[in-house]
C-alpha positions in Angstrom: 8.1 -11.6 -4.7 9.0 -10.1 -1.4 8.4 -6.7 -0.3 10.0 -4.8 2.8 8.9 -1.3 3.8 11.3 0.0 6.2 11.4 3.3 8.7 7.5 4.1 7.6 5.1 5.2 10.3 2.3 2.4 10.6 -1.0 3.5 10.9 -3.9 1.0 12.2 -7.3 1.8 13.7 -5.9 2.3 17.2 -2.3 3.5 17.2 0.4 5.2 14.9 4.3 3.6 15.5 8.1 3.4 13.9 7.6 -0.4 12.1 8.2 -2.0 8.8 6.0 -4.3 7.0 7.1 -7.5 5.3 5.2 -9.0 2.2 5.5 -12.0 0.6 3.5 -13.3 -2.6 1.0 -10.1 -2.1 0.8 -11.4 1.6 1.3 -9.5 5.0 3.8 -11.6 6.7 5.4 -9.4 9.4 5.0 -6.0 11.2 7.5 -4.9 13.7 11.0 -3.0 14.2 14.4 -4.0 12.4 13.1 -6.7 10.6 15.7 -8.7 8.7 15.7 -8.1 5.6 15.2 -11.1 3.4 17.6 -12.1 0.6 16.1 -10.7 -2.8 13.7 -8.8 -1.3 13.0 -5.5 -2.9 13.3 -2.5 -0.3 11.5 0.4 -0.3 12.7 3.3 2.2 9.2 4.8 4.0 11.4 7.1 6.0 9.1 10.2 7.3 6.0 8.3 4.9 2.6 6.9 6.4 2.0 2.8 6.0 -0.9 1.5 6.6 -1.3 -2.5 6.5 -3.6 -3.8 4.8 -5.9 -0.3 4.0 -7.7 0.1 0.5 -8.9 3.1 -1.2 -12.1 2.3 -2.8 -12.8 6.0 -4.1 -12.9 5.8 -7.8 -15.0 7.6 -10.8 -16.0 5.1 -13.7 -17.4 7.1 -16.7 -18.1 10.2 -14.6 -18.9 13.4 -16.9 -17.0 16.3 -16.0 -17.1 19.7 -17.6 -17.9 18.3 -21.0 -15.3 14.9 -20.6 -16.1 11.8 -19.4 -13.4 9.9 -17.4 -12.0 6.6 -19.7 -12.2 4.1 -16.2 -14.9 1.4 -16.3 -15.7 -1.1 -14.1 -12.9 -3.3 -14.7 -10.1 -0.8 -15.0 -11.6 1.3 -11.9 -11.6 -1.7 -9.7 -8.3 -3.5 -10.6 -5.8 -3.3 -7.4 -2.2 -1.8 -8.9 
């Protein structure tokens, strides 16, 4: 499945620019301006929206108690990418 993320504002360690990102099979393939857009590719319109390549957001709670609750991710549900 291939992925293009156009007009976003790309964020990496160093630098903030206008760019899309192309994925293919899960898979970075290309960062730049105007890329072409490949045929069947599913475009998504980041217009005024941060990207950032490649960045993970490993905050989670598994089976924290709160205020009487306890929240239903475990391990394998907190940690599954999607």
């Amino acid at each position: 499945m291939s992925i293009i993320i156009k007009n976003g504002t790309v964020l990496t360690a160093s630098q903030s620019y206008q760019a899309d990102v192309y994925c293919d099979d899960g898979v970075i393939k290309a960062i730049g301006k105007d890329l072409d857009i490949p045929s069947g590719a599913e475009v998504i319109d980041a217009s005024g929206q941060l990207v950032m390549p490649g960045g993970i957001d490993p905050h989670t709670h598994m089976q924290l108690p709160f205020m009487g609750t306890v929240a239903s991710e475990d391990f394998f549900t907190g940690t599954a990418a999607g």
